[in-house]
C-alpha positions as CSV (number, residue, x, y, z in Angstrom):
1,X,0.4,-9.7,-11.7
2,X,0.2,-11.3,-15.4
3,X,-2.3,-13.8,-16.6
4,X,-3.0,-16.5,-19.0
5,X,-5.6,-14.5,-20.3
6,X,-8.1,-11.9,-20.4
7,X,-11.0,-12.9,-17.7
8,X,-9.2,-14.8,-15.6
9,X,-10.1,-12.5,-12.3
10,X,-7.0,-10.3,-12.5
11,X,-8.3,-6.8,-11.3
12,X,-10.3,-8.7,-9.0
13,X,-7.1,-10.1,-7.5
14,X,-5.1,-7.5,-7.8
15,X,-7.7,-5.7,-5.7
16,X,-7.8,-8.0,-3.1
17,X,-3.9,-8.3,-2.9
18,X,-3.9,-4.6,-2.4
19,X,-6.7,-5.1,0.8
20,X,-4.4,-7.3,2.5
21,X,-1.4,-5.7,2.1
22,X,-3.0,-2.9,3.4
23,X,-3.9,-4.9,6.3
24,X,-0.5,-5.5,7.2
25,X,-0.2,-1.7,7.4
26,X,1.9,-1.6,4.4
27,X,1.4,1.7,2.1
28,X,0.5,-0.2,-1.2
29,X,1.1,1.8,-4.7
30,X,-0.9,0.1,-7.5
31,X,-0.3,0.0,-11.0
32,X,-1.8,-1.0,-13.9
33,X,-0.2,-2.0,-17.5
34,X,-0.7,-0.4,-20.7
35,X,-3.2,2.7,-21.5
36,X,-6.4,1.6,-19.3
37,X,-9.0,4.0,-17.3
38,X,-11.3,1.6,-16.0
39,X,-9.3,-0.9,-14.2
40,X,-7.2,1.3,-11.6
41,X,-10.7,2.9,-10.4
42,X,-11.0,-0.5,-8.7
43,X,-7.3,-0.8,-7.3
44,X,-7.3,3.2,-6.3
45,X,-10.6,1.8,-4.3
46,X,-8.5,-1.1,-3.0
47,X,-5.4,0.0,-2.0
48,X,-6.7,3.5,-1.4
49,X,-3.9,5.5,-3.0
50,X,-4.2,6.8,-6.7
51,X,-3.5,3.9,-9.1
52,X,-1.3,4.8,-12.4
53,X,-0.4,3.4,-15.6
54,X,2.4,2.2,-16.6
55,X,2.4,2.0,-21.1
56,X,5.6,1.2,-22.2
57,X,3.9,2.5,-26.0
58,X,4.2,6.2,-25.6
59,X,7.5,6.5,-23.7
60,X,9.3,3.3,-23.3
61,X,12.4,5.1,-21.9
62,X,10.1,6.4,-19.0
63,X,8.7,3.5,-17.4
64,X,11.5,3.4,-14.8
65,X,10.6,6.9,-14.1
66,X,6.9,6.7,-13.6
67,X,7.4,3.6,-11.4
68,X,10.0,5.7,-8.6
69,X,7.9,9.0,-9.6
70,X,4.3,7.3,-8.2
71,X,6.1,5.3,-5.7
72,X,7.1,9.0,-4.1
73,X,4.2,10.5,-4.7
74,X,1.7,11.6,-2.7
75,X,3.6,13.1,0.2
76,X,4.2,9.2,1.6
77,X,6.5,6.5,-0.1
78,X,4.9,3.1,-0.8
79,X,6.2,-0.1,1.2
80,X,5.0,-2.2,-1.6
81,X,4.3,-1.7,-5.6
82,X,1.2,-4.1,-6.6
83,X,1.1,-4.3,-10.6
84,X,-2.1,-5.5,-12.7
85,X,-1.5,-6.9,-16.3
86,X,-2.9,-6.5,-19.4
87,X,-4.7,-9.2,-21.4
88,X,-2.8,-12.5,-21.4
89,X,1.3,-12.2,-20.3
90,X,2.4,-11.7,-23.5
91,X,0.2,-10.3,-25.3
92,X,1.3,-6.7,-26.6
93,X,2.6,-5.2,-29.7
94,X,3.2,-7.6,-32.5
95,X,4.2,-11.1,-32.1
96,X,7.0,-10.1,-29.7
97,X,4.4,-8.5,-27.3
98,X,6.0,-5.6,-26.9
99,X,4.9,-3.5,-24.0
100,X,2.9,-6.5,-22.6
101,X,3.1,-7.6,-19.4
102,X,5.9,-9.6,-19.6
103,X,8.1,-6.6,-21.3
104,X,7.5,-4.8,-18.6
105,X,8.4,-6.8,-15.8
106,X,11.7,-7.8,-17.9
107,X,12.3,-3.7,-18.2
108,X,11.7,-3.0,-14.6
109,X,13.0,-6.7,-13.3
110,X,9.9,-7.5,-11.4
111,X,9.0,-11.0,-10.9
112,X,5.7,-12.2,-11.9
113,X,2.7,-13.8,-10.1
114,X,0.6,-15.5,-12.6
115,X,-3.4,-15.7,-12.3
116,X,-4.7,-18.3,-13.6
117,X,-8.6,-19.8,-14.1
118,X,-8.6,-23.2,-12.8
119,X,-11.9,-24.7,-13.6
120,X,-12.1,-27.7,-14.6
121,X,-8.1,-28.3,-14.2
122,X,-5.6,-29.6,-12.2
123,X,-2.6,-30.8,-13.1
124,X,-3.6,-29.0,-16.5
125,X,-2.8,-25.9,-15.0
126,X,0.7,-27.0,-14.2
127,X,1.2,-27.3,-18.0
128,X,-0.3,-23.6,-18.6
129,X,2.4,-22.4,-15.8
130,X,5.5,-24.1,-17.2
131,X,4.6,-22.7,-20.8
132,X,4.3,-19.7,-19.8
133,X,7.3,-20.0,-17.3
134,X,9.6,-20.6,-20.5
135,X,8.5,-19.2,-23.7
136,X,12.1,-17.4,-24.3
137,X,13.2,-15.2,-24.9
138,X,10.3,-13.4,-24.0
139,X,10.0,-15.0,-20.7
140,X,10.1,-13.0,-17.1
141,X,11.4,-14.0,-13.8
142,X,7.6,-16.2,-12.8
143,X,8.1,-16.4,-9.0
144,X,4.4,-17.5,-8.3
145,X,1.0,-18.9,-9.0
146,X,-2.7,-17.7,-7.9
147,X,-5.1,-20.1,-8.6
148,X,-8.9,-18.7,-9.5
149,X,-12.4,-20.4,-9.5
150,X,-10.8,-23.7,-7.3
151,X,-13.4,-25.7,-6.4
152,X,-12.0,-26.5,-2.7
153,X,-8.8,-27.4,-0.9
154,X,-8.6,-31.1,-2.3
155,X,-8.4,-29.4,-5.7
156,X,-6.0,-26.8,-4.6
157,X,-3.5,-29.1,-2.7
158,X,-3.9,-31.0,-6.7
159,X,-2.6,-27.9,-8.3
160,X,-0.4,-26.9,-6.0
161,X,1.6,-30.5,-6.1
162,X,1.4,-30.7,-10.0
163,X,2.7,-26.9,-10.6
164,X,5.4,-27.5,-8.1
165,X,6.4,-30.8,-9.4
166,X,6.1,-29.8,-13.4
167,X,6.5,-26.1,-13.7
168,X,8.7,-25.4,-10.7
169,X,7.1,-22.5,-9.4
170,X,5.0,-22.3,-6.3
171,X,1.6,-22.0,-5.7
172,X,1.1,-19.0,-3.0
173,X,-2.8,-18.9,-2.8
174,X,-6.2,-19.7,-4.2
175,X,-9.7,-18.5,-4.5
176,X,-12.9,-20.2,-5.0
177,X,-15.4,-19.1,-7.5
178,X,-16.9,-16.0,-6.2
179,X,-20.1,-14.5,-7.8
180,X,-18.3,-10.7,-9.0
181,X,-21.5,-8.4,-9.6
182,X,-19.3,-5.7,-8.5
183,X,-16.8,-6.5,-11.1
184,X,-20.0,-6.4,-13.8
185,X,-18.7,-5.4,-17.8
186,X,-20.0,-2.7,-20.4
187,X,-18.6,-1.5,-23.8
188,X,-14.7,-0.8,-23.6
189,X,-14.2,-2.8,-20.1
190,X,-15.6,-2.7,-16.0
191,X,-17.9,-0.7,-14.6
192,X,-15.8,2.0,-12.8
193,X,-15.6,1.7,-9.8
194,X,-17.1,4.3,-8.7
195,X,-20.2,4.2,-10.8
196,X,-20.4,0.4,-9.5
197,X,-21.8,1.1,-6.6
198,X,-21.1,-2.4,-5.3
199,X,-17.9,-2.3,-6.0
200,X,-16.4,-2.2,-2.4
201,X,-18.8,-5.2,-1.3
202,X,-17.0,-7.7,-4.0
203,X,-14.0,-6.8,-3.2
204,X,-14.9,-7.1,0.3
205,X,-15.4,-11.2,-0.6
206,X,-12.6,-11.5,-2.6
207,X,-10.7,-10.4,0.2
208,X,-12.2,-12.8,2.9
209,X,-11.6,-15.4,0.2
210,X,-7.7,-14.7,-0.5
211,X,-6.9,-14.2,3.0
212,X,-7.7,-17.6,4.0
213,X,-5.6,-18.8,1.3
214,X,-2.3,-16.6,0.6
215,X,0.9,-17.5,2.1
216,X,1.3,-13.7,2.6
217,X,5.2,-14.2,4.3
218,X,5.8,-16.0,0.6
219,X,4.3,-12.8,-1.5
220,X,6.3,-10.2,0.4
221,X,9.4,-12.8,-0.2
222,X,8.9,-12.3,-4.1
223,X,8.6,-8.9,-3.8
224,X,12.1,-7.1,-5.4
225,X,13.1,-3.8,-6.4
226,X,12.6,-2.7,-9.3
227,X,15.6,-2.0,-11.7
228,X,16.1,-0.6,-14.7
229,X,17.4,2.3,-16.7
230,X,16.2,5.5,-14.8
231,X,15.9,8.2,-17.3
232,X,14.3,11.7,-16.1
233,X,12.3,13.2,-18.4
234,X,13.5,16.5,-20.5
235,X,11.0,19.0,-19.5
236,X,9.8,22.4,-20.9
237,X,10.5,25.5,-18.4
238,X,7.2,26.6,-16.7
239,X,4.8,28.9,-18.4
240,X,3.2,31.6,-17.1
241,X,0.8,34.7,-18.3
242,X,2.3,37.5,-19.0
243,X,1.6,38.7,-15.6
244,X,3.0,36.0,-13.9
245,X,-0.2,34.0,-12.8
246,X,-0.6,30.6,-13.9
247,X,-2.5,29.3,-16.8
248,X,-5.7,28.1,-14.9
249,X,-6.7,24.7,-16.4
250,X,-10.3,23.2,-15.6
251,X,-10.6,19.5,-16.4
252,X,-14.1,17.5,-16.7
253,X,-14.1,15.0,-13.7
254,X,-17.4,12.5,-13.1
255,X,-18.3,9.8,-13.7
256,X,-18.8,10.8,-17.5
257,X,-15.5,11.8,-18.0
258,X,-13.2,9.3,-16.3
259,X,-10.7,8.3,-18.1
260,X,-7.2,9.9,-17.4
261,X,-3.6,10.1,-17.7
262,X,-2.9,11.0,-14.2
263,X,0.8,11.6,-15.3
264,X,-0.9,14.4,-17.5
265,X,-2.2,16.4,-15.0
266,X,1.0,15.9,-12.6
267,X,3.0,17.3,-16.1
268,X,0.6,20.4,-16.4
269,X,1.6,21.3,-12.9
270,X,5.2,20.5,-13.2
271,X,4.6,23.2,-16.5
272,X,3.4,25.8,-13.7
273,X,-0.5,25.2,-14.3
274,X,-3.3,25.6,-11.7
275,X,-5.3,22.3,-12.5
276,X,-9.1,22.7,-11.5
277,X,-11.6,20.0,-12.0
278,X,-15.4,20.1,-12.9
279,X,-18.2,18.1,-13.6
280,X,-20.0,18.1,-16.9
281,X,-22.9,16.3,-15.6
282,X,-23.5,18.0,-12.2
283,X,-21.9,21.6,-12.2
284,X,-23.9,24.5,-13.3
285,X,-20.9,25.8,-15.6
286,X,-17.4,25.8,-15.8
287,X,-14.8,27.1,-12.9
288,X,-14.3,30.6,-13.3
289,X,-11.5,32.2,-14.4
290,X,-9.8,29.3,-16.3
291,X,-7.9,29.8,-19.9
292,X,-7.8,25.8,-20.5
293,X,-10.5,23.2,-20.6
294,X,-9.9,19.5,-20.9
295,X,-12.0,17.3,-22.0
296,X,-11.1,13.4,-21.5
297,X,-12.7,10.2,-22.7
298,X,-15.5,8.2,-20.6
299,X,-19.0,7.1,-20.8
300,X,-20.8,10.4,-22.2
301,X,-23.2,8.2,-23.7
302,X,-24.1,6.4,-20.8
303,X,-24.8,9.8,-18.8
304,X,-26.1,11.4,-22.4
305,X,-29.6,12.3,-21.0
306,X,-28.0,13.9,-17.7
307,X,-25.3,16.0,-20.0
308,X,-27.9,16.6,-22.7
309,X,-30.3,18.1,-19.4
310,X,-27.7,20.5,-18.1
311,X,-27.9,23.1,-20.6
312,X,-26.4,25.9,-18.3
313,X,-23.1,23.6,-18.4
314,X,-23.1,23.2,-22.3
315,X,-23.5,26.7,-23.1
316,X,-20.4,27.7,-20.6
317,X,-18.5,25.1,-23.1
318,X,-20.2,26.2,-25.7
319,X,-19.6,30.1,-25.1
320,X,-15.8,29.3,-23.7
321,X,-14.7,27.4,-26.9
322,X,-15.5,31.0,-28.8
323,X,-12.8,32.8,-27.0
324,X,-10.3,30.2,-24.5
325,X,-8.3,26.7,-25.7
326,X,-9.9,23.3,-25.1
327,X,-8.3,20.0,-26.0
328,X,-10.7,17.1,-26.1
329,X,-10.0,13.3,-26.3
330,X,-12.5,10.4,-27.5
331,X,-16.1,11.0,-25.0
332,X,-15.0,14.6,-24.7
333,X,-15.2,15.2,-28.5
334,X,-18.2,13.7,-28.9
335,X,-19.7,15.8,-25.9
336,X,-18.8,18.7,-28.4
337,X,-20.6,17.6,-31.2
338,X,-24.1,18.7,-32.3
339,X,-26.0,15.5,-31.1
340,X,-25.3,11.8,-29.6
341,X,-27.7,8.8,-30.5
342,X,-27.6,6.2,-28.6
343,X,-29.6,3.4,-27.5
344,X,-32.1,5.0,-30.1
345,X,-32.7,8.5,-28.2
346,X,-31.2,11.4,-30.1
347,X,-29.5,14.1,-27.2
348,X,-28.4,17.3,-27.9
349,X,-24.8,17.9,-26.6
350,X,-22.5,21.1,-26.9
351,X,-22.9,21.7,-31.0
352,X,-19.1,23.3,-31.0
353,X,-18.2,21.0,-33.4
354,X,-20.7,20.4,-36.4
355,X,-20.9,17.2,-36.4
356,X,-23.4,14.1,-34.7
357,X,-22.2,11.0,-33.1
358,X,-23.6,7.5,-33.5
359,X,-22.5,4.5,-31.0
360,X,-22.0,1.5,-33.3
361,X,-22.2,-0.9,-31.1
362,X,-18.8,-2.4,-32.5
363,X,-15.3,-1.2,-32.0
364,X,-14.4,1.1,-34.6
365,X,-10.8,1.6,-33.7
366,X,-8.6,-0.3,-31.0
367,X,-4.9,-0.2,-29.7
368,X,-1.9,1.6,-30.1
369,X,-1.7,4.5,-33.3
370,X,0.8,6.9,-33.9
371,X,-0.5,10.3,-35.9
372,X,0.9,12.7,-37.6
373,X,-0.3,16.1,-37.7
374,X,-2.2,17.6,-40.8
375,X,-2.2,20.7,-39.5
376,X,-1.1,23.4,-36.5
377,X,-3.3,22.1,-33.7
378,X,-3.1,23.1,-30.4
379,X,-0.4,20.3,-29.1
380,X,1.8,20.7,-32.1
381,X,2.9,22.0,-35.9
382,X,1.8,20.4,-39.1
383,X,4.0,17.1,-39.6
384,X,4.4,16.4,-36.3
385,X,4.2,12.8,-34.8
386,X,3.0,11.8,-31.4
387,X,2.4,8.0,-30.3
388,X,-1.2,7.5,-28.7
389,X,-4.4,5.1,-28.4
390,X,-7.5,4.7,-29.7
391,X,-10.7,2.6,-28.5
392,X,-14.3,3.3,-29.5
393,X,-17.8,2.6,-30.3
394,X,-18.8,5.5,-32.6
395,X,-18.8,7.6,-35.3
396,X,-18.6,10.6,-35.7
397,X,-21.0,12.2,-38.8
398,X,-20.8,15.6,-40.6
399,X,-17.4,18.0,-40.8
400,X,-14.7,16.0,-42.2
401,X,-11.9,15.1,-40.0
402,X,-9.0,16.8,-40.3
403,X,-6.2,17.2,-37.4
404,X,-4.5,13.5,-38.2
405,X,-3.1,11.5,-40.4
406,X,-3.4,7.6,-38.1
407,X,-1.8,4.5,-38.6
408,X,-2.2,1.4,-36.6
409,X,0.7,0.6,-34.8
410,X,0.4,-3.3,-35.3
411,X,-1.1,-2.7,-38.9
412,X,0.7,0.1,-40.4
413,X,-1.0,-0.1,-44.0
414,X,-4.1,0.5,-41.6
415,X,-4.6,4.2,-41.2
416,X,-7.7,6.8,-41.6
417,X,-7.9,10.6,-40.7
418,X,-9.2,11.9,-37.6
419,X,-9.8,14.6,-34.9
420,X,-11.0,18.6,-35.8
421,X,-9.1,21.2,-35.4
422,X,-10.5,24.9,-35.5
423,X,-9.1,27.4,-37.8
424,X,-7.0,29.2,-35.3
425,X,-6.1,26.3,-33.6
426,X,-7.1,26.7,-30.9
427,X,-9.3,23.6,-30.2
428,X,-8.3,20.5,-31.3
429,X,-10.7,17.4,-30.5
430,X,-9.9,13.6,-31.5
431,X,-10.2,10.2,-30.6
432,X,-6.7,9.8,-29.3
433,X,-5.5,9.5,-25.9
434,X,-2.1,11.1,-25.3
435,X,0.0,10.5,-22.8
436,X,1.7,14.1,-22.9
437,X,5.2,12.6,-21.1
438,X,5.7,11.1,-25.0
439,X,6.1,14.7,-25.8
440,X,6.1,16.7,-22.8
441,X,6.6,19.9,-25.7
442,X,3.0,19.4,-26.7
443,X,1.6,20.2,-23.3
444,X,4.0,23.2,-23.3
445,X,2.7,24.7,-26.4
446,X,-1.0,24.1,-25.3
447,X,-0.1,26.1,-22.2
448,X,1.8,29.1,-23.9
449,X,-1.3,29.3,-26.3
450,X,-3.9,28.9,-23.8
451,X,-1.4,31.7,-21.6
452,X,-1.4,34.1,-24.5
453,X,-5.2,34.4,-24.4
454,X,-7.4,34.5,-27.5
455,X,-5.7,35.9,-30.6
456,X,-8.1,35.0,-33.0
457,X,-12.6,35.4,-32.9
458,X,-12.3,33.6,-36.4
459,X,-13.5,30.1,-35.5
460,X,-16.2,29.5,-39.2
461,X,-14.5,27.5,-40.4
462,X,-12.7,23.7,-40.1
């Protein structure tokens, strides 16, 4: 599902697509394109099966793979794939949108239903559709339209005529303008959804509203399978201890730290790991037993006074950074600094690394980077590259960076340093989400060192 733009209604009716294929009693498999968080809590909610990512960026080769992989997953095989764009069609990497949208329903062969807002437009929108029907060569196969924000049926019946008549492609449903409180907006994107407590009730009426208005039997007659190259990643032999038990990996889940790969933690245990979860905000420490913590991005600053308040958690982190491995991405490094202001109140956090955050209140950093390592880190040697992606509202103030060398993927004479890497390498902590399938090696030496145990109480010094 591609769109003319950003805030057009997409996740919304994406969503609601999901609910009524579900309906039907098809199993539904969501997707969503490039590297977002936010956006599949609401499908996951919706079609009630874990929603994944599909970023061409990191491992373009793979996206067949992760497509057949999710489809299988879960012990049931989907009926039906539903897949949520990013941004506007084509808009992705460059001027040739690479990775958009639109490349990735030309690499998979998926036809496209395009989302569009209709306010204020009829045969207008017909123009929008055939544009986007034929920019070559960049154009995929556009097998349908959903109208958003129609006014009524008189309008509807106007745009389906015109987009029918001038663009060639049918019109297969329509919504009215819906009042989306459940789909409400902070910093970096949604509400997830399961913070949004009222998620499930606007989906609910996006729902009633797209079911009186989808020619289902034409949806389910655009549906195809995908194609593509299928190429099966190269994987790492399992690690173990040197007993044979399995490296025991605890990673922060709540609503503070939501923001995952979930092709990460399926890799970890395809690597022989015991994945654990905890909660940062709610747990009294960390799991027992574990020689890996992981620490994604979220919100941390929205839940700063409830993180800052659970001291008993922090000094677990705090006391298990000084002998076990911990890689941190984006919120989770800045739950390891000293202190977090925000919104004017100063909270303490974990003080591992010596350093304070400030929220900015701008973006700082956004899309696509590839890094090169300044050091040995945890994931990899000095001079090694990995592709990732950055998005943020802070700062971080104090120790200097010094795991990565960063360049813009789009900008290449862009480029600054980032991430902290302690002196025996064994926690590294950055502002980079990884994908670990872009270098399925990386997770395999941050499981060998976290198996090994701690080699090293040196940790003074940055």
């Amino acid at each position: 599902m591609g769109a003319a733009s950003s805030g057009t209604g997409k996740t919304a009716v994406a969503s609601a697509l999901c609910r009524l294929m579900r309906e039907r009693g098809l199993t539904v498999q969501p997707f969503k394109t490039g590297p977002d968080f936010i956006d599949p809590t609401y499908l996951t909610l919706a079609a009630g099966r874990t929603c994944r990512n599909l970023d061409g960026f990191p491992c373009p080769d793979l996206t067949p793979f992760f497509y057949r992989d999710s489809c299988r997953a879960s012990g049931t095989r989907a009926d039906i794939a539903v897949v949520e764009g990013v941004m506007g069609l084509y808009d992705g990497l460059g001027p040739e949108g690479l990775y958009s949208t639109a490349w990735l329903a030309r690499t998979l062969g998926l036809p496209v239903i395009l989302t569009v807002d209709a306010r204020a437009a009829a045969t207008s929108v017909a123009a929008t559709v055939k544009g986007f029907a034929s920019l070559e060569p960049l154009a995929p196969r556009l097998s349908g339209v959903i109208a958003n924000r129609v006014s009524g049926a008189d309008h509807a019946e106007l745009i389906r005529e015109a987009v029918m008549r001038y663009a060639g492609v049918p019109l297969i449903g329509w919504l009215p303008s819906i009042k989306d409180e459940g789909f409400r907006s902070r910093h970096l994107g949604l509400v997830p959804a399961l913070e949004a407590k009222d998620a499930k009730a606007a989906q609910d009426r996006f729902t009633d509203a797209l079911r009186d208005n989808l020619d289902a039997e034409a949806l389910l007659s655009i549906a195809q399978e995908p194609s593509g190259v299928l190429v099966e990643p190269d994987l790492p032999r399992a690690v173990t201890k040197a007993d044979g038990s399995p490296v025991r990996a605890a990673v922060a889940d709540d609503d503070a730290f939501c923001f995952h790969y979930r092709e990460n933690w399926e890799l970890l245990r395809r690597l022989g790991a015991e994945v654990v979860t905890a909660s940062p905000v709610s747990d009294g420490s960390l799991p027992a037993g574990i020689d890996l913590l992981i620490l994604p991005g979220g919100y941390p600053e929205e839940f700063a006074g409830e993180l800052s308040s659970n001291g008993r958690f922090m000094k677990s982190v705090a006391d298990f950074s000084r002998r076990g491995c911990v890689y941190a991405e984006c919120g989770g490094m800045l739950y390891l600094a000293e202190s977090m202001e925000y919104k004017g109140a100063v909270r303490k956090m974990c003080g591992v690394i010596p350093s304070c955050v400030k929220m900015t209140g701008h973006l700082r950093h956004f899309g696509y980077v590839e890094a090169t390592a300044m050091r040995d880190s945890l994931i990899m040697e000095r001079g090694g590259t990995i592709r990732a992606h950055e998005f943020h509202y802070s700062a971080v103030e104090g120790a200097e960076p010094n795991a990565f060398s960063v360049r813009k993927a789009s900008r290449p004479k862009e480029n600054w340093t980032d991430g902290f890497v302690l002196e025996d390498g064994r926690l590294l902590a950055s502002y980079m989400h990884v994908n670990f399938y872009a270098r399925p090696e990386a997770a395999e030496r941050m499981l060998l060192r976290a198996a090994a145990g701690n080699l090293s109480q040196d940790r003074s010094v940055f």
